[in-house]
Structure formats: C-alpha cells, structure tokens
NUNUNU-39813 format. One record per residue: x, y, z of N, C-alpha, C in turn; residue number from 1; residue in one letter. Coordinates in Angstrom, 3 decimals, decimal comma, padded with zeros to 6 digits. Example, Ala and Ser with C-alpha at 12.3 -4.5 7.8 and 13.67 -1.06 7.14 Angstrom:
BEGIN
<tormi><n_px>013,190</n_px><n_py>-005,690</n_py><n_pz>007,800</n_pz><ca_px>012,300</ca_px><ca_py>-004,500</ca_py><ca_pz>007,800</ca_pz><c_px>013,200</c_px><c_py>-003,300</c_py><c_pz>007,800</c_pz><num>1</num><residuo>a</residuo></tormi>
<tormi><n_px>012,850</n_px><n_py>-002,250</n_py><n_pz>007,080</n_pz><ca_px>013,670</ca_px><ca_py>-001,060</ca_py><ca_pz>007,140</ca_pz><c_px>012,900</c_px><c_py>000,030</c_py><c_pz>007,870</c_pz><num>2</num><residuo>s</residuo></tormi>
//
This chain:
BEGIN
<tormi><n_px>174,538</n_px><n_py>326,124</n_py><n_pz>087,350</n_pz><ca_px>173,944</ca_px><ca_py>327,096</ca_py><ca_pz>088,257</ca_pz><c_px>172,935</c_px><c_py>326,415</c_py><c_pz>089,191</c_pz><num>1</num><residuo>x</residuo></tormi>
<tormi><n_px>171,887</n_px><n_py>325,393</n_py><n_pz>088,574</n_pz><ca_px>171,203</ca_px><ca_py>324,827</ca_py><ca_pz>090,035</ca_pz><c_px>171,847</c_px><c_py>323,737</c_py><c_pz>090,394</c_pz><num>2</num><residuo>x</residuo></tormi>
<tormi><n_px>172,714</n_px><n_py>323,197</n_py><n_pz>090,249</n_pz><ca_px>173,148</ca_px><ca_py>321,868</ca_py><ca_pz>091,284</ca_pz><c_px>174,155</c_px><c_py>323,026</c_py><c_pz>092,431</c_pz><num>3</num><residuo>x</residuo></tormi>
<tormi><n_px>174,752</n_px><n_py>324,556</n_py><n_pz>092,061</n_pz><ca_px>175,227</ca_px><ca_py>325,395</ca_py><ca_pz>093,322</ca_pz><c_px>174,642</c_px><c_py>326,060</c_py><c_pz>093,901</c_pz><num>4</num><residuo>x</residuo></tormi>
<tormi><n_px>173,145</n_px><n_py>325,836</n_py><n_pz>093,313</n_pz><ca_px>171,962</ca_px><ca_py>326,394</ca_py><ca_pz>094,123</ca_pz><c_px>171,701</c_px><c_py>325,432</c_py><c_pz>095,057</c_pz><num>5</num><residuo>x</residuo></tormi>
<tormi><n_px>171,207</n_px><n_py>324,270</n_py><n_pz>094,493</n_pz><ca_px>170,661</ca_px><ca_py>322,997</ca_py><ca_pz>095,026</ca_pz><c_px>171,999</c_px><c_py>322,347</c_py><c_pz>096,614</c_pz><num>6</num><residuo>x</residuo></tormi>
<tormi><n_px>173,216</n_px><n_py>322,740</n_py><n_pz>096,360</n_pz><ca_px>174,426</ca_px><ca_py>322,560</ca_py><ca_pz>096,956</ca_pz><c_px>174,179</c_px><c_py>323,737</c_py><c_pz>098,097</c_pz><num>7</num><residuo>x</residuo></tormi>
<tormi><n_px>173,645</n_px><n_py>325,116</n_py><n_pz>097,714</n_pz><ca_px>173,683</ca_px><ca_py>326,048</ca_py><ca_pz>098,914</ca_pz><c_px>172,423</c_px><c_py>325,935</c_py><c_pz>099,754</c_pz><num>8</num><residuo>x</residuo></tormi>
<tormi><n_px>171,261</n_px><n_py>325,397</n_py><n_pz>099,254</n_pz><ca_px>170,089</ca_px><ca_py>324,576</ca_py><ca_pz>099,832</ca_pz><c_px>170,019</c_px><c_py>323,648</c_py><c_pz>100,752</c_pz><num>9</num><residuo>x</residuo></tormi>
<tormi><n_px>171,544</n_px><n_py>322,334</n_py><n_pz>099,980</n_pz><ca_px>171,621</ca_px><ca_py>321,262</ca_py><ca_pz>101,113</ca_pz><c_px>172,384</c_px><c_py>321,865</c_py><c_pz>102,495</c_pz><num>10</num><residuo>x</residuo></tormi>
<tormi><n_px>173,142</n_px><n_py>322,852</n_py><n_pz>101,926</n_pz><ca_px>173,803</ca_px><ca_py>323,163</ca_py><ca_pz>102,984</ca_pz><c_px>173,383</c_px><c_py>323,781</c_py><c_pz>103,951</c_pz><num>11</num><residuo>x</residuo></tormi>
<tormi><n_px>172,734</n_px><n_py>324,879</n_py><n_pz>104,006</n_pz><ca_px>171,563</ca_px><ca_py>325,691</ca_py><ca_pz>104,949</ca_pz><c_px>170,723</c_px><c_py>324,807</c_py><c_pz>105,154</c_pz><num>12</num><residuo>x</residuo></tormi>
<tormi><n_px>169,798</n_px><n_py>323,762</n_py><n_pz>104,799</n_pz><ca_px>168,920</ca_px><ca_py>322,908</ca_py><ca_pz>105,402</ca_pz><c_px>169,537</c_px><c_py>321,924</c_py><c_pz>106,134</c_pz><num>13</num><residuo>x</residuo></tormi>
<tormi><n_px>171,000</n_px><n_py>321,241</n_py><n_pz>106,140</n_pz><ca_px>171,861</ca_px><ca_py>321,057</ca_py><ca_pz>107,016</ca_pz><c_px>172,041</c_px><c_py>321,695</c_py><c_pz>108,097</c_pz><num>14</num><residuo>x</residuo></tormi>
<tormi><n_px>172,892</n_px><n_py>323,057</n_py><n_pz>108,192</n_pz><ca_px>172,541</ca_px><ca_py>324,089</ca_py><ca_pz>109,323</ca_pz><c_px>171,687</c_px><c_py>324,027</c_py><c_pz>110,316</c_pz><num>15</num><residuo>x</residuo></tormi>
<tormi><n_px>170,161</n_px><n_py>323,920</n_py><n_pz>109,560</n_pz><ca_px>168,921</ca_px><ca_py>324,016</ca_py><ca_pz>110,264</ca_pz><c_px>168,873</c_px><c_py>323,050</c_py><c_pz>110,801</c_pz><num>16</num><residuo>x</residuo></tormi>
<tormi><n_px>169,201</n_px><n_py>321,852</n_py><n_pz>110,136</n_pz><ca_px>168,503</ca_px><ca_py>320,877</ca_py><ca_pz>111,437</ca_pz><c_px>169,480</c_px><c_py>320,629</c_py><c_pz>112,433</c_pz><num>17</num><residuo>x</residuo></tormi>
<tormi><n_px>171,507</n_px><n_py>320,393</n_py><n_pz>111,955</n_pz><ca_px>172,252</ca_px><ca_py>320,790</ca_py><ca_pz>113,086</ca_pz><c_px>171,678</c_px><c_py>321,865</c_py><c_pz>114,506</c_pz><num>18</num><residuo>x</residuo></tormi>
<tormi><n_px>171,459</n_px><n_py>322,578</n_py><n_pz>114,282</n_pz><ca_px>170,559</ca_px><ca_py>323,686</ca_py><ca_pz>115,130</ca_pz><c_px>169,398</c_px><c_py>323,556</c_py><c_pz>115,405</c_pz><num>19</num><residuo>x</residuo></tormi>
<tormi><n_px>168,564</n_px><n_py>322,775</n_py><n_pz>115,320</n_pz><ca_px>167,053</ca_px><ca_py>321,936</ca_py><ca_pz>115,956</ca_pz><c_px>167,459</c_px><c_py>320,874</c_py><c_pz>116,519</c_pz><num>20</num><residuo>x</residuo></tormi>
<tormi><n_px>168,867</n_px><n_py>320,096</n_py><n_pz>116,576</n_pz><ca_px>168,496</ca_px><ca_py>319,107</ca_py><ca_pz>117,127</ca_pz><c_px>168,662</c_px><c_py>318,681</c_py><c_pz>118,529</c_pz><num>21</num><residuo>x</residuo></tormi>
<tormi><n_px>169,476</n_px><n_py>320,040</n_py><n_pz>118,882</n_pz><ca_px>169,182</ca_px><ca_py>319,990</ca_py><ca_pz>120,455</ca_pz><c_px>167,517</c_px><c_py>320,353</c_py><c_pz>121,087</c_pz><num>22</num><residuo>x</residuo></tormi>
<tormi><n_px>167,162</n_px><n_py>321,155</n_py><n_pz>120,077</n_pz><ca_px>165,842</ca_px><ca_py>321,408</ca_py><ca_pz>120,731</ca_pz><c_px>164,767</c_px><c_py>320,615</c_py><c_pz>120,355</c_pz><num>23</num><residuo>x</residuo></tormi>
<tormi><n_px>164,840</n_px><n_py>319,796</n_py><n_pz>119,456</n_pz><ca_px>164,136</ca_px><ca_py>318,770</ca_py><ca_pz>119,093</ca_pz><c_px>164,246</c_px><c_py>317,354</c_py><c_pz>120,021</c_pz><num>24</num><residuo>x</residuo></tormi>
<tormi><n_px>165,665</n_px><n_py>317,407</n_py><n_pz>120,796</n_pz><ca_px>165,606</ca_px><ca_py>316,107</ca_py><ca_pz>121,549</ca_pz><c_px>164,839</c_px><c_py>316,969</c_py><c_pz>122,824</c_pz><num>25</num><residuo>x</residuo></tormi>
<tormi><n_px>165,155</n_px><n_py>317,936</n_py><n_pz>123,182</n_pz><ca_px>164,723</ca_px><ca_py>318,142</ca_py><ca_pz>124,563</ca_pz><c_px>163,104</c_px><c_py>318,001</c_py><c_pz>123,909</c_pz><num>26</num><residuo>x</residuo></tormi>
<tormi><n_px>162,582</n_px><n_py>318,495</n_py><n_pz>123,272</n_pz><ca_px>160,826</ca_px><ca_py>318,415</ca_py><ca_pz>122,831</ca_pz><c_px>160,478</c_px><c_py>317,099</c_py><c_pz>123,023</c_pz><num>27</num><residuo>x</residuo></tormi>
<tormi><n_px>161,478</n_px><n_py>316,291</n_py><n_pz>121,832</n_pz><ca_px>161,008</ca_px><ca_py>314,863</ca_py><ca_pz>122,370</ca_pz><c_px>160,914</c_px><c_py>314,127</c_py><c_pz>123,890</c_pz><num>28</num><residuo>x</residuo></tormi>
<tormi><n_px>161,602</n_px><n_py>314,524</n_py><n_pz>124,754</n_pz><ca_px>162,408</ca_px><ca_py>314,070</ca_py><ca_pz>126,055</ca_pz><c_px>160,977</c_px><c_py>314,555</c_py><c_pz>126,788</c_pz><num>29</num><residuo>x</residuo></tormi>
<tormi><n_px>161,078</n_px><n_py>315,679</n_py><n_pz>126,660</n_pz><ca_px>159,167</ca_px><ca_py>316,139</ca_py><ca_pz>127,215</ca_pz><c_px>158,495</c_px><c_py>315,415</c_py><c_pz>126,974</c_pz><num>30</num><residuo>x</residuo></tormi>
<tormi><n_px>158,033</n_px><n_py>315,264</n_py><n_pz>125,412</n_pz><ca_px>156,965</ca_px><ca_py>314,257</ca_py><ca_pz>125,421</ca_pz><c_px>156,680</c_px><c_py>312,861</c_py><c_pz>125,895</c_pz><num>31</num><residuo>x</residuo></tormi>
<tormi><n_px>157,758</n_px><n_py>312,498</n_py><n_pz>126,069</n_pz><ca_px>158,413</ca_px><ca_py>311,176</ca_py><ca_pz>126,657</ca_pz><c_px>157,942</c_px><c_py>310,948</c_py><c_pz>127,751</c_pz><num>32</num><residuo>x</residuo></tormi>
<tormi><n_px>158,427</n_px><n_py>311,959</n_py><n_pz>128,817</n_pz><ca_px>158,097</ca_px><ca_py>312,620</ca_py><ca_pz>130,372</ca_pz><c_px>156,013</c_px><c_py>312,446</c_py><c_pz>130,290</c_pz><num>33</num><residuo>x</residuo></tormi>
<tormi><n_px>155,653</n_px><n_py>313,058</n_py><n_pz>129,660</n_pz><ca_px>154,170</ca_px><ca_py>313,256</ca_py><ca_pz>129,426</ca_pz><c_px>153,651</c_px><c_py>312,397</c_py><c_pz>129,433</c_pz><num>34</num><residuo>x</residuo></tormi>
<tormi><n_px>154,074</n_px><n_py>311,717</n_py><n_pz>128,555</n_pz><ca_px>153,121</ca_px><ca_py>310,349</ca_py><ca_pz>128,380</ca_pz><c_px>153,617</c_px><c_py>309,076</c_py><c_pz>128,905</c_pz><num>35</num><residuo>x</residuo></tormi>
<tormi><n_px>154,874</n_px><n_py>309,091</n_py><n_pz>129,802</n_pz><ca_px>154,921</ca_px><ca_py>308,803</ca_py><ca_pz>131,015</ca_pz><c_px>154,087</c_px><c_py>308,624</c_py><c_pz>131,692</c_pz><num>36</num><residuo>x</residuo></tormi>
<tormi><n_px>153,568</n_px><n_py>309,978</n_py><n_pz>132,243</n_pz><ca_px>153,179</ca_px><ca_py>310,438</ca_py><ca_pz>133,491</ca_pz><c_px>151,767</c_px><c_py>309,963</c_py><c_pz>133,438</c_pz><num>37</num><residuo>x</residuo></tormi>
<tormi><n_px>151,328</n_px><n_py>310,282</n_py><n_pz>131,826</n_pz><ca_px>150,036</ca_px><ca_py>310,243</ca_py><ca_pz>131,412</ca_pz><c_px>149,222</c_px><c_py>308,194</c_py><c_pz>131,717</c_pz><num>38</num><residuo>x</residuo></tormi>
<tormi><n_px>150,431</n_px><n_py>307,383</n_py><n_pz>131,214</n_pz><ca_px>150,213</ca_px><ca_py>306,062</ca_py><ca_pz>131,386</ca_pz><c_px>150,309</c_px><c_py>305,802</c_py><c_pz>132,705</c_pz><num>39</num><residuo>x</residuo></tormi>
<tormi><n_px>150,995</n_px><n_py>306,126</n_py><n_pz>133,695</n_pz><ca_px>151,338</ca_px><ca_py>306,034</ca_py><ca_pz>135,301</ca_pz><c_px>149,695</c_px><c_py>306,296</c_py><c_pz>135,347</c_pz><num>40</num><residuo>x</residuo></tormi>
<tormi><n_px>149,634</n_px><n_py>307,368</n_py><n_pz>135,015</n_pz><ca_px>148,078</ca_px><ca_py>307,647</ca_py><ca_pz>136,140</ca_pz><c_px>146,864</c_px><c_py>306,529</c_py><c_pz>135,734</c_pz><num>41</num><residuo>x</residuo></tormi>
<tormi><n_px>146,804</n_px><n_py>306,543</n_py><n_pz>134,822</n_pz><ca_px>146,008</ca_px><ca_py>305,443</ca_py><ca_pz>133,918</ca_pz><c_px>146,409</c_px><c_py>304,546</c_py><c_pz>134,074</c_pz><num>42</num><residuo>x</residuo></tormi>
<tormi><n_px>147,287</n_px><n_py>303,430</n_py><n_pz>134,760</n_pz><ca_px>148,025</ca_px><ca_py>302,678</ca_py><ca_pz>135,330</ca_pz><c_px>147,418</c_px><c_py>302,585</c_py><c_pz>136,613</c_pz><num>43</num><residuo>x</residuo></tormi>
<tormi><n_px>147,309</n_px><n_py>303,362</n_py><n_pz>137,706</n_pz><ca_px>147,044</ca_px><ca_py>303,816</ca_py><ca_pz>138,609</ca_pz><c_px>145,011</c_px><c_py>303,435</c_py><c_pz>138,933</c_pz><num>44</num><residuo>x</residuo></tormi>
<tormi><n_px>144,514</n_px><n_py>303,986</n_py><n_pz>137,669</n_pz><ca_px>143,011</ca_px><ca_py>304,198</ca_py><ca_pz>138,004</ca_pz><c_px>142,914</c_px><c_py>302,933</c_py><c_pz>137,801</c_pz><num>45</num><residuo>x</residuo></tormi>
<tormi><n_px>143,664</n_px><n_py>302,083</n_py><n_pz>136,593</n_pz><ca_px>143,430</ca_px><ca_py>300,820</ca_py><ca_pz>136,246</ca_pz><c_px>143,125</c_px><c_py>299,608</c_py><c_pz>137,612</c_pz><num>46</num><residuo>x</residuo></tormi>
<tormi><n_px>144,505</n_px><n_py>300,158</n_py><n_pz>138,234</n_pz><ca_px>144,741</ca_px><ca_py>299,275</ca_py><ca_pz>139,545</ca_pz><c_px>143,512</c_px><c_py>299,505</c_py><c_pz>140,940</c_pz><num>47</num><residuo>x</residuo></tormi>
<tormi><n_px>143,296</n_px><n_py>300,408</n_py><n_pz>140,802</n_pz><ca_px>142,469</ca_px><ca_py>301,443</ca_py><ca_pz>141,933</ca_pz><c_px>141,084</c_px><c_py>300,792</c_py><c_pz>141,213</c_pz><num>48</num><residuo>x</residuo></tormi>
<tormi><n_px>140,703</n_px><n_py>300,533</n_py><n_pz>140,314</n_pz><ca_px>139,062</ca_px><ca_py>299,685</ca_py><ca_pz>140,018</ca_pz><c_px>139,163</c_px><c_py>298,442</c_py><c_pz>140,215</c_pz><num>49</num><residuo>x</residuo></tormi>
<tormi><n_px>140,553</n_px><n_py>297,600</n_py><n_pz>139,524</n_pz><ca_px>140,654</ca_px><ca_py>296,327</ca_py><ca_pz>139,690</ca_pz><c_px>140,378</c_px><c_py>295,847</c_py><c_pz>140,819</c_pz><num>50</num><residuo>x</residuo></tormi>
<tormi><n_px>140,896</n_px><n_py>296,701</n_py><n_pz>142,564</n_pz><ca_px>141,171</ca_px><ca_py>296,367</ca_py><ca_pz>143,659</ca_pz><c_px>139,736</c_px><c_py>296,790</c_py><c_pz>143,839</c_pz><num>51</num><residuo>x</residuo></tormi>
<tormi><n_px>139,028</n_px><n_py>298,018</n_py><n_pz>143,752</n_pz><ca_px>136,979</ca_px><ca_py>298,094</ca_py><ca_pz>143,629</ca_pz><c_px>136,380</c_px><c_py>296,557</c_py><c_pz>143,651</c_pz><num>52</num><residuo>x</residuo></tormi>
<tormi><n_px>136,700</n_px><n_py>296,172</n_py><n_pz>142,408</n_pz><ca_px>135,683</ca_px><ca_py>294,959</ca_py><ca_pz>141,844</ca_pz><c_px>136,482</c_px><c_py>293,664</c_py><c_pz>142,178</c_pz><num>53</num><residuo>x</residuo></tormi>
<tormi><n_px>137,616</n_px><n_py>293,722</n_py><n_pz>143,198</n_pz><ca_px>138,124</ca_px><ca_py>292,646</ca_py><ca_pz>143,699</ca_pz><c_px>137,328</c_px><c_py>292,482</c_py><c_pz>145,460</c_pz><num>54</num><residuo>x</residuo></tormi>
<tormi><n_px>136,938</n_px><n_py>293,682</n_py><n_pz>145,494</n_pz><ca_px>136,703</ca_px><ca_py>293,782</ca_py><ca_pz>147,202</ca_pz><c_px>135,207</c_px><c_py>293,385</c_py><c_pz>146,966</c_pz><num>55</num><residuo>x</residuo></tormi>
<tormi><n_px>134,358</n_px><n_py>294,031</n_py><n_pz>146,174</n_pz><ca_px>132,680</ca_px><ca_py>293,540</ca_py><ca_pz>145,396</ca_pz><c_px>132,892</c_px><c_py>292,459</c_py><c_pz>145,658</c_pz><num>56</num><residuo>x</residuo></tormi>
<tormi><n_px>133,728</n_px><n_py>291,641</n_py><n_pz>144,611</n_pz><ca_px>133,279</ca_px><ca_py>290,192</ca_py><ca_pz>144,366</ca_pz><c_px>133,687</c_px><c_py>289,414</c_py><c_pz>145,698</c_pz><num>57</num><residuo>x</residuo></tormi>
<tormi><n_px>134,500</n_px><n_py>289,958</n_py><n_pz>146,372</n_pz><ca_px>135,011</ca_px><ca_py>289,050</ca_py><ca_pz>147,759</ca_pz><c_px>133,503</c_px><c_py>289,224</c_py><c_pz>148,527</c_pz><num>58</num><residuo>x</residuo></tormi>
<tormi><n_px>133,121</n_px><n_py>290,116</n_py><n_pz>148,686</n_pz><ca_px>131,602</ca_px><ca_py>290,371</ca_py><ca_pz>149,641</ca_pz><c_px>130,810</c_px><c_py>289,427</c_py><c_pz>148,922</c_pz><num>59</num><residuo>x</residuo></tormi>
<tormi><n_px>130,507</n_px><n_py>289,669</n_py><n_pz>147,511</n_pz><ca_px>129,247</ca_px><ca_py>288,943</ca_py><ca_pz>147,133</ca_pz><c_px>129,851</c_px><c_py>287,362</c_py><c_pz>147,614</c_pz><num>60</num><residuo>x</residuo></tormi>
<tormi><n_px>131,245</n_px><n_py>287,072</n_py><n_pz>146,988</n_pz><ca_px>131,440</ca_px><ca_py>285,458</ca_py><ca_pz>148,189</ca_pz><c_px>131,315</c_px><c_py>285,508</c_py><c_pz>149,242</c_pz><num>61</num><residuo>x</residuo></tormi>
<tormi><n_px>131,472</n_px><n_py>286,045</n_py><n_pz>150,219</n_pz><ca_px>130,900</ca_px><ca_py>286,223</ca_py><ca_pz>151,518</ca_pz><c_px>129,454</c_px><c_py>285,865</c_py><c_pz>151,688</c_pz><num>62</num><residuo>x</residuo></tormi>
<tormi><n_px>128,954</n_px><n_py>286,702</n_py><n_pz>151,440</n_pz><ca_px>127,131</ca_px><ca_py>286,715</ca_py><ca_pz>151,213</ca_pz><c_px>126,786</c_px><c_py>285,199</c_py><c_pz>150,818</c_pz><num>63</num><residuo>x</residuo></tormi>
<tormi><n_px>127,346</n_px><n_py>284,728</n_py><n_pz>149,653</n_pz><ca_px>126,833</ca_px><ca_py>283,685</ca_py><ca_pz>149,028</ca_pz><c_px>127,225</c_px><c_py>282,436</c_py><c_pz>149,913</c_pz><num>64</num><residuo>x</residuo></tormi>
<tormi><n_px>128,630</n_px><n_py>282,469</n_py><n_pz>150,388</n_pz><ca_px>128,880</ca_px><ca_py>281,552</ca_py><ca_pz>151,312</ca_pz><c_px>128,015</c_px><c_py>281,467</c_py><c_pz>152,588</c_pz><num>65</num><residuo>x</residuo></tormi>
<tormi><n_px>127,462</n_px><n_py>282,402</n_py><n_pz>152,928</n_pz><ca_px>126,992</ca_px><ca_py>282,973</ca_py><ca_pz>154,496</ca_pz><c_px>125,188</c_px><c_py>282,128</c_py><c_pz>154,471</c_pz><num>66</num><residuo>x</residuo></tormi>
<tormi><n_px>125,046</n_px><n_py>282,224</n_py><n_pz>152,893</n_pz><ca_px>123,835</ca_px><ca_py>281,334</ca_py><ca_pz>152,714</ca_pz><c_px>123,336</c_px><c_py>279,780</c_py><c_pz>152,587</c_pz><num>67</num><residuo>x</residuo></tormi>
<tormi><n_px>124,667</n_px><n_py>279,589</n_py><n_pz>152,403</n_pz><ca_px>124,734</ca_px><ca_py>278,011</ca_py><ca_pz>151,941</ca_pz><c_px>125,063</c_px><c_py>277,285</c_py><c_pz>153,466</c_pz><num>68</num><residuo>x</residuo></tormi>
<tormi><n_px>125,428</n_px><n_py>278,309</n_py><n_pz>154,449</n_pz><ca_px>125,816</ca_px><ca_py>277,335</ca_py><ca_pz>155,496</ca_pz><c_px>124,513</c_px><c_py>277,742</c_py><c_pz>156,492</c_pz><num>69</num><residuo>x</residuo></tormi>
//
C-alpha cells in the first residue's frame, strides 16, 4: 500500500513540475534579462567615472607640466 502511494506521489509531483517548466524557464529568462540590464548599467556608471578621473588626472598633468616649463 505505500510504495502505490509513494508511486501516485512520484507521479503527480512529476505532473507538477512537467507543468512549471515552461513557466519556470520563462521566470528564469526574466531574471536573466534583469540582471542583464542591471550589470549594463553598472557597466555603464563604471565607465562614465573611469572617463571623470581620466579627464582629472589629464588636467592635473597639464597644470603640473604648465609649471615645470
């Protein structure tokens, strides 16, 4: 009696996830998309300070050169 319990268990918890797993890839596929988008931008600010403290330090060489001559 429980291994045709345990047998009608595997089988319906089979079912279930057959039937989540389309909606489980699209969930994943989102999150995917997200944190994508999420690293792009942060990608983005990364580049956008680097090019800040690239233009700084070019002036302060400027300046420093502008003294020595």
């Amino acid at each position: 009696m429980v291994s045709k319990f345990k047998a009608q268990e595997l089988e319906i918890n089979k079912k279930m996830v057959e039937s989540d797993t389309p909606k489980k890839k699209k969930l994943q596929k989102h999150i995917v998309v997200q944190v994508a988008r999420e690293l792009e931008g942060e990608m983005a600010r990364d580049a956008q300070r680097m090019n800040e403290q690239i233009a700084r330090d070019a002036e302060i060489a400027r300046i420093h050169a502008e003294e020595e001559l």
